[in-house]
C-alpha positions in Angstrom: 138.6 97.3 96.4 136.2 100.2 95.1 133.0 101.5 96.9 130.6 99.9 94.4 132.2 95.8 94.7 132.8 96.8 98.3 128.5 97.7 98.4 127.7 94.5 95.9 129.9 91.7 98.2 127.9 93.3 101.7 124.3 93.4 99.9 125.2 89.3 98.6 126.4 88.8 102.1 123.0 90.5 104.3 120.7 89.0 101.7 122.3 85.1 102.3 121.9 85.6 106.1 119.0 87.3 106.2 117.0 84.4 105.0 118.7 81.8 106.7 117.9 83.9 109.9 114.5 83.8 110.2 114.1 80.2 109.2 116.2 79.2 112.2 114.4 81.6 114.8 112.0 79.7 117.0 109.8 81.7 119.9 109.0 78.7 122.0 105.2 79.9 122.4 102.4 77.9 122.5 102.1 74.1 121.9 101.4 72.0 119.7 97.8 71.4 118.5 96.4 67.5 119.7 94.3 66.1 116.9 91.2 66.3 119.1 91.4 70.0 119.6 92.0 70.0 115.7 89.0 67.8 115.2 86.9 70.7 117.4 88.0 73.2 115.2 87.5 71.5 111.6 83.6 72.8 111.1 83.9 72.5 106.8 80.7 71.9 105.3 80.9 70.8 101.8 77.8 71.4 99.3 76.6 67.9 99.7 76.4 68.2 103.5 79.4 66.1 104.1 80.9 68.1 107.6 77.6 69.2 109.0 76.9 68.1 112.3 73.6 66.3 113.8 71.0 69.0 115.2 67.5 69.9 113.6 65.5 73.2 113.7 61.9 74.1 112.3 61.0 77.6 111.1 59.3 78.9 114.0 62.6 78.3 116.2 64.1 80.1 113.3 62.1 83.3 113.8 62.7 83.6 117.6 66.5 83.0 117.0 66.1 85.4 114.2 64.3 88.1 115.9 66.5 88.1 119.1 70.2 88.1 117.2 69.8 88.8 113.6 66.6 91.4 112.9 68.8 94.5 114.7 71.0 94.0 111.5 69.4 92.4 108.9 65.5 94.0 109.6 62.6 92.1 110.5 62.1 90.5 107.0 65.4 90.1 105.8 65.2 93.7 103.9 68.6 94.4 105.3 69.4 97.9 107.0 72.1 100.4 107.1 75.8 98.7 106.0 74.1 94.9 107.0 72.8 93.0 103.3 69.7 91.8 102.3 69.2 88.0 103.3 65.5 88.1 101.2 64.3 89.0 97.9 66.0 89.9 94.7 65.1 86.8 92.9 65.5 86.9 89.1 67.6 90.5 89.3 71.2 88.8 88.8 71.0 89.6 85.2 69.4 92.6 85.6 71.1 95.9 85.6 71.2 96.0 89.5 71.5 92.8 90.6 70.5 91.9 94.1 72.4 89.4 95.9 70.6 87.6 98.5 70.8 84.0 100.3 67.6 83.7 97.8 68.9 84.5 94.8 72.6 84.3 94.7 73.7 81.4 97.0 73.8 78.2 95.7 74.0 75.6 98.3 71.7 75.7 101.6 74.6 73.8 102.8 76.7 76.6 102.5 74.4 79.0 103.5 74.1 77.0 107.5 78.2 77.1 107.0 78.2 80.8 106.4 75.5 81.8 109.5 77.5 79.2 111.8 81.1 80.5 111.4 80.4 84.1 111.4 77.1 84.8 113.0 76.0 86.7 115.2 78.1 89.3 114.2 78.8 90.7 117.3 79.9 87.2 119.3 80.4 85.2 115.4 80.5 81.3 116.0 78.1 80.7 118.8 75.5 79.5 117.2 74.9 75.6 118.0 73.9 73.8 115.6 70.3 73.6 116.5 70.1 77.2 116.5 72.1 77.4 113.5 69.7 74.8 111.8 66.8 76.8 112.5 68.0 80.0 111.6 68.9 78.8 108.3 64.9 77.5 108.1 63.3 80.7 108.6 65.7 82.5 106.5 65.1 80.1 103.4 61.2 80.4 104.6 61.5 84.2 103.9 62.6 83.6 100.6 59.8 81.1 99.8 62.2 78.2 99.5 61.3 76.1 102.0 57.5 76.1 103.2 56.6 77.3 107.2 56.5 73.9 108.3 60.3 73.0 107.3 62.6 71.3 109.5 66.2 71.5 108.5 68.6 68.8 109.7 71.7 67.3 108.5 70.1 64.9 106.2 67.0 67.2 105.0 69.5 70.6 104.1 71.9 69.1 101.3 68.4 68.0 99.4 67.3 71.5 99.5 67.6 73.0 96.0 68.4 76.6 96.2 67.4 78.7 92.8 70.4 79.7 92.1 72.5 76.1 92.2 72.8 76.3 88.5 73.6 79.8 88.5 77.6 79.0 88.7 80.3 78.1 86.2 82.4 75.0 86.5 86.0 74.9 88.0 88.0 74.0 84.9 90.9 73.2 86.7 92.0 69.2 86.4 92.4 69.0 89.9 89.1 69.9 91.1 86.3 67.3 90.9 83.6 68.8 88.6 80.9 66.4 89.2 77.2 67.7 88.5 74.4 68.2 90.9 72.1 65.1 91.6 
């Protein structure tokens, strides 16, 4: 037998094992998850509100929440500063030459916007938020960008209705699997 079939016949035989290998390799770590710890972790929100959980929060809680984790980052306002975004403003620039993107005028579900703060905010301890907090945080920051009015209270029945300026802003999924049903 030559080098060359001798080199083919061991690169057939490494590539057969090698896959076979690492399906059979358990590490016996860990356990497996109980539903209930599942159920702890599941925190979707879907645009209609389906997922979000019972709390409420006015605009005033909002702006102490806000002023005590979020203003170091985002300024007092919403302006943004250094690397940290905008959350206010830019309203009617997305098809301008330099578009800003804001919760204000890009985002179009408030839903999504009290998913977004939730599971990522603060950014320096992300996901401790309760949903009161959570709730009003989202109130003062749609309050900054004159979507809701000072007096707002945000629960989970009163956030899906909001209507965010920039709901229609999107194009349809034209896949068939994905529901494409319109906005109420």
């Amino acid at each position: 037998m030559n080098k060359t079939a001798f080199c083919i016949i061991c690169c057939f035989v490494i590539a057969g094992t090698t896959g076979t290998l690492g399906q059979n390799q358990q590490y016996k770590l860990g356990r497996q998850a109980t539903p209930e710890e599942i159920r702890e972790l599941d925190i979707s929100v879907a645009p209609d509100g389906s997922g979000l959980p019972k709390g409420r929060g006015t605009v005033v809680q909002g702006q102490r929440v806000y002023e005590t984790l979020c203003a170091n980052c985002h300024g007092d306002r919403g302006q943004g500063m250094l690397q940290y975004p905008a959350l206010a403003g830019g309203q009617g620039t997305l098809w301008s030459k330099n578009p800003v993107r804001t919760v204000g005028s890009y985002w179009p579900y408030a839903t999504t916007v009290w998913d977004y703060i939730h599971r990522t905010m603060p950014y320096s301890r992300p996901g401790t938020l309760t949903p009161d907090e959570t709730y009003a945080v989202t109130a003062f920051i749609l309050y900054l960008n004159g979507i809701v009015d000072e007096k707002a209270e945000l629960n989970e029945s009163t956030l899906p209705r909001v209507k965010m300026p920039n709901r229609n802003g999107f194009v349809p999924d034209p896949r068939p699997d994905v529901n494409n049903k319109p906005d109420q």
